[in-house]
N, C-alpha and C positions, 0 to 999 in steps of 0.2 A: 861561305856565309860572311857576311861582311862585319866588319866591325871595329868601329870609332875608336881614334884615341884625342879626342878632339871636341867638342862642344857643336852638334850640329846648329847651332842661333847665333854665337856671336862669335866660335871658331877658336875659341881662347882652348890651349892643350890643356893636356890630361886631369879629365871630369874625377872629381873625388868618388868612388868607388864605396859606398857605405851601409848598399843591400844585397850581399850575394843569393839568389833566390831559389839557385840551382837550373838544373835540367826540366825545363819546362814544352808538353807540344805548342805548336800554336792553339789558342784560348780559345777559334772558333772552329776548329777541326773536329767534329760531335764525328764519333763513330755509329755508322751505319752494324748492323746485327752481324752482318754475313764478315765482317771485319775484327771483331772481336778480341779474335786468337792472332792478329798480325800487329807486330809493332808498331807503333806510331812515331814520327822523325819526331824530336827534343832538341830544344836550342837551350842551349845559354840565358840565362833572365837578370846582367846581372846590374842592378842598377844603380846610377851616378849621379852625382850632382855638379856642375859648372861653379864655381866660387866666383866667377867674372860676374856673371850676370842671373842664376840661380833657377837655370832651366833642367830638370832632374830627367833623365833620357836612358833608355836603354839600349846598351853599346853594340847589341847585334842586331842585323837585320833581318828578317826572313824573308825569302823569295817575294819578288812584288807579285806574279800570278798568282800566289795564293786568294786575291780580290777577287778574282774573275768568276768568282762562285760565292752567294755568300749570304749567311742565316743572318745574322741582323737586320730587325727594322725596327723603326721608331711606331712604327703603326700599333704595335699589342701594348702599348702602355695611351693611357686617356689623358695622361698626364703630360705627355707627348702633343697631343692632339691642340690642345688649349697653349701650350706654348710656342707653338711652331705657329698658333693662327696671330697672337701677340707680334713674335718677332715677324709675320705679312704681312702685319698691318704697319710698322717701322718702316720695314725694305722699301713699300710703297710708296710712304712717304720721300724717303731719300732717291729713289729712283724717279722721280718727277716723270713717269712715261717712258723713262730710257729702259734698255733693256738689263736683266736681271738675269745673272748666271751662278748657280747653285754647285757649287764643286764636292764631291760627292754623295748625290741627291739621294741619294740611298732608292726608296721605294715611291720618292715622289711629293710627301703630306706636306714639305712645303712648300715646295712649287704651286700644289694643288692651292693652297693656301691663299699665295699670291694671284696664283689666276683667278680665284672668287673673286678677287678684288679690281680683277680687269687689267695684270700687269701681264706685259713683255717678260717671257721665262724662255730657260733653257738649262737643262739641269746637263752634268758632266759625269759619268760612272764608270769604273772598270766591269761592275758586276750586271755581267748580260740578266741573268736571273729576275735581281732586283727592277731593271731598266724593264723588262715585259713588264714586270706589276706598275711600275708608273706611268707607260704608257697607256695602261687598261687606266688609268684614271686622269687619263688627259691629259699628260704633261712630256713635252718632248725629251727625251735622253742621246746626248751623242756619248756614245758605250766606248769608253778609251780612258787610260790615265793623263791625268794632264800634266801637258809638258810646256815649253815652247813650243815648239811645232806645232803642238795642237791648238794652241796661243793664235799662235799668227795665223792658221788655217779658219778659223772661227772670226775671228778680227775681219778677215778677208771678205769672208761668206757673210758675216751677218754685223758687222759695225762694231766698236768697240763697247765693252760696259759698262753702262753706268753705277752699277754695284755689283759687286761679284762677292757671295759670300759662302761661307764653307761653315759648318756646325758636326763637331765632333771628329771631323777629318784633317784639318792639321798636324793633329798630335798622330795621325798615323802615315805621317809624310818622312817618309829617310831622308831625302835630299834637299832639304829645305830652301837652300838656296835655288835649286834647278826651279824649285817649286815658283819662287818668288819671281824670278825672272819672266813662266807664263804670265804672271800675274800683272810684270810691268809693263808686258807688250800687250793685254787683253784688255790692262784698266783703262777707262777713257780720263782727257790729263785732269777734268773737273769728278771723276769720280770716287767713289768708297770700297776700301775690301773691310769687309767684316769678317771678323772670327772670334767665333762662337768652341771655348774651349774650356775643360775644367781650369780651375785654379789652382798654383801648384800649394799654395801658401795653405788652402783649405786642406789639401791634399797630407800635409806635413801634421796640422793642428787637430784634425779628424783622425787621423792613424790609417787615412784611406790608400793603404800599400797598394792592396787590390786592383787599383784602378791602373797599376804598369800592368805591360804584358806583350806579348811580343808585338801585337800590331800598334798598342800606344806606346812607341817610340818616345815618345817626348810627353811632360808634362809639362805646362809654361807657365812661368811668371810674368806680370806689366814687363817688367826689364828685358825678359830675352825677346821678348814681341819688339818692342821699340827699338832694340840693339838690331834687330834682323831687320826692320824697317829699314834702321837709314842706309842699309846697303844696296837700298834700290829706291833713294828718295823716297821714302813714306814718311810721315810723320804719323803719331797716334795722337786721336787729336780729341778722343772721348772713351769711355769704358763704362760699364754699368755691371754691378754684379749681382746673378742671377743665382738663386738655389738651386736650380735643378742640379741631376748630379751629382751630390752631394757638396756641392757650392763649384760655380763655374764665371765665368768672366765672358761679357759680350765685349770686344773691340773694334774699333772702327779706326781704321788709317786713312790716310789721303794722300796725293801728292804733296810736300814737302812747301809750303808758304803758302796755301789756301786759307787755311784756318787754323788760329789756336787752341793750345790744347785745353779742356776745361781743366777746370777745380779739382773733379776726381781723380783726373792723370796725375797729377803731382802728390796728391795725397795717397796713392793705393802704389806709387815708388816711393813714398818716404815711408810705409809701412811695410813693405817688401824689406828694406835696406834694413827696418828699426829692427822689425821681425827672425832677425838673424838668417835670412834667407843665403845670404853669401859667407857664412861661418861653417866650419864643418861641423863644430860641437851642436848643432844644429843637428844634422843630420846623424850624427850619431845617440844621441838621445829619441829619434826617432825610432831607431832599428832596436833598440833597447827594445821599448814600448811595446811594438812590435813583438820581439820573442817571448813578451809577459802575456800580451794577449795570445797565442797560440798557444802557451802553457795552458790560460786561464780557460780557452774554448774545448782543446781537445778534455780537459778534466769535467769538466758538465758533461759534455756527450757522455763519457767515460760512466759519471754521473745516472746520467739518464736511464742510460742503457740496463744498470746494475739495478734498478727499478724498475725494469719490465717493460717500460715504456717505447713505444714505436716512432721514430725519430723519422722523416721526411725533409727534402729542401724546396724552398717556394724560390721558383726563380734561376736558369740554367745561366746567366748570364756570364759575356769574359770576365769579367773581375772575379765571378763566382770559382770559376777553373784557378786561378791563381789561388787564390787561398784554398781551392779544395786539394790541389798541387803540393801546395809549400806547406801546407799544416797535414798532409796525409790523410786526408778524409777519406774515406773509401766507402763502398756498398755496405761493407760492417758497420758504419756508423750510421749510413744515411740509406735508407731502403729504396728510395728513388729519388727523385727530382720532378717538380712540374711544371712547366715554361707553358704561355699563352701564346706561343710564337707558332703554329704547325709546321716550320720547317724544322725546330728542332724535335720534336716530338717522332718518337719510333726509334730515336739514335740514343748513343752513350755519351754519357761526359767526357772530353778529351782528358787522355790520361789515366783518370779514376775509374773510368766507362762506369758511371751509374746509369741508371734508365733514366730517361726523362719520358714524362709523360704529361697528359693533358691534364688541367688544373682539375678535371672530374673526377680524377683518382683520390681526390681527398677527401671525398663524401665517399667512395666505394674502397679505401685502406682504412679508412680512419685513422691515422696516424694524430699520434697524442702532442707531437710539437713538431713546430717548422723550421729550419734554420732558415733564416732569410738571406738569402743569396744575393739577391734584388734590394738589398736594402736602403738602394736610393729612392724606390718607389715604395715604402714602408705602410705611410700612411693608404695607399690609394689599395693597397695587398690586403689590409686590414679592416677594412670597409670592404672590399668583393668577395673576405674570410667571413663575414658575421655569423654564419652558419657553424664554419668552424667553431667559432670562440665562444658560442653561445655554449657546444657541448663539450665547453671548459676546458680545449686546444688552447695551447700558449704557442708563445713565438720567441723561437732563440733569434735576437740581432747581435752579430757580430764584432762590429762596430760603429764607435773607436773604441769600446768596453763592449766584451758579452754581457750579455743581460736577457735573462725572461722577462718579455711583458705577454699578461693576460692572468 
């Protein structure tokens, strides 16, 4: 297994070390039934901070195959659906007709998105799975990790791009540099890469630990995007920040003296810097926070429990494994899980192996509260709950404080 002593964004050695998280599986490894009783591999989780430029990353990598199969999509959240048609209708714009390359398109919803709109698409994926469901919705997948090679062979076959952008897949790139170099030989010299990635600053200020995990490698700051930029002439020349996620950043680079950078660029690095983003005391006041709120969660459950009450999780997602991981949650505390997703649905939680089941188990358990697992999609859970909350189910959220609401 590999692992960094170095700053994969701007290369500056040894990342300040100020979450050790322990032995963690990979987040989307859902055990299947007949698996059960066999150990699952555990990596190292243990996480750093850059002080150069304030990109917080996790020092191991786990086998890149593990993509090549894979329970993620954007498709089972609605919330999903309306932002992905938002940033189509963007990409169309900047794409003036040129072609539009989507670096790991997951299942498709934005490509699909963009083709409503009559654009030039081509989505990029390691995961064959995913790539059948988005081609069942129109949208072509070349099924490979992107590299160079794959760079130039697509450059070849189909012209260079005019925007190439990637959402949510960055941050689970190890080589970042390898990564940026496809990216220098695919961009066309007047186009855009967009990237679409949590924010690390929200990331520190929310308490949102959860969102590491072995396949998000990286969380990013303006500073390490722009730092990793100009090592292959990019400039970042715009940014917009978006809540999904629990607060995330849209970027747009370009080749390096096309265009200046707006208003926002300057002000969302002087609040990075202000922010104490490159301090450690910084991050160690985070990891504090952190061991208060697992004290503070595992005692409700504890709580709950000693009240008779039937505890359930709304929501099987990675972030969800990491805390259910590092705080010990187990079947004792949480009687299942129910994920809208049906790949994960029939399997166990990695690690913790709880059940996950379909969101219909909560009219047919009745369980008295939910931990929300999912608690980036809080609002949209609670609204498709009404049933639930009518017969006076509350809802544990997590963070950045445990708190009942209902």
């Amino acid at each position: 297994m590999e692992q960094l002593d170095h700053c994969r964004a701007c290369l500056a050695p040894k990342p300040y070390l100020f979450l050790p998280l322990g032995a963690h599986p990979p987040a989307n490894m859902f055990v299947r039934p007949s698996e059960l009783e066999e150990a699952q591999p555990s990596f190292a989780l243990n996480t750093q901070a850059c002080l150069h430029c304030g990109l917080i990353q996790v020092a191991d990598q786990i086998p890149a195959d593990f993509f090549r199969q894979y329970l993620y999509v954007p498709s089972g959240a609605t919330t999903m659906h309306h932002h992905f048609d938002e940033l189509a209708a963007t990409l169309s714009r900047v794409a003036e007709g040129g072609l539009i390359v989507d670096i790991g398109c997951n299942d498709g919803l934005l490509l699909r998105a963009c083709n409503a709109l009559g654009c030039r698409t081509l989505g990029i994926d390691p995961a064959a799975n995913l790539a059948e469901i988005a081609n069942g919705r129109g949208v072509e997948v070349h099924v490979a990790y992107f590299d160079p090679a794959v760079a130039k062979a697509l450059r070849t076959e189909r012209g260079p791009a005019k925007v190439i952008v990637t959402t949510n897949t960055f941050n689970h790139i190890g080589d970042l540099h390898l990564f940026m170099e496809g990216i220098e030989r695919l961009l066309a010299d007047d186009g855009v890469f967009v990237i679409e990635v949590p924010w690390a600053k929200d990331l520190l200020e929310k308490n949102e630990f959860d969102t590491v995990y072995h396949e998000h490698v990286s969380e990013f700051s303006l500073l390490s995007i722009a730092e990793l930029g100009r090592y292959f002439g990019l400039d970042v020349v715009d940014v917009t920040r978006l809540p999904i996620h629990g607060g995330s950043m849209r970027v747009f680079l370009r080749p390096a003296g096309i265009a200046e950078p707006t208003p926002e660029v300057g002000q969302m690095l002087a609040e990075e810097r202000d922010g104490g983003m490159l301090v450690a005391a910084t991050y160690d006041a985070f990891a504090d926070r952190i061991g208060r709120v697992r004290t503070d969660l595992i005692k409700m459950l504890e709580d709950l429990k000693r009240q008779g009450l039937k505890v359930a999780g709304y929501g099987a997602p990675a972030k969800g494994n990491t805390l259910l991981n590092y705080f010990g949650i187990g079947p004792d505390a949480l009687s299942f899980l129910v994920d809208r997703n049906p790949l994960k649905q029939g399997l166990y939680s990695p690690g913790m192996k709880i059940p996950v089941l379909s969101p219909d188990a909560i009219a047919r358990e009745q369980p008295d509260v939910l931990l929300v697992l999912a608690w980036n999609f809080f609002d949209e859970i609670r609204e498709q709950q009404s049933e639930f909350t009518s017969r006076g189910g509350r809802f544990l959220v997590p963070l950045p404080e445990p708190i009942l609401v209902g």
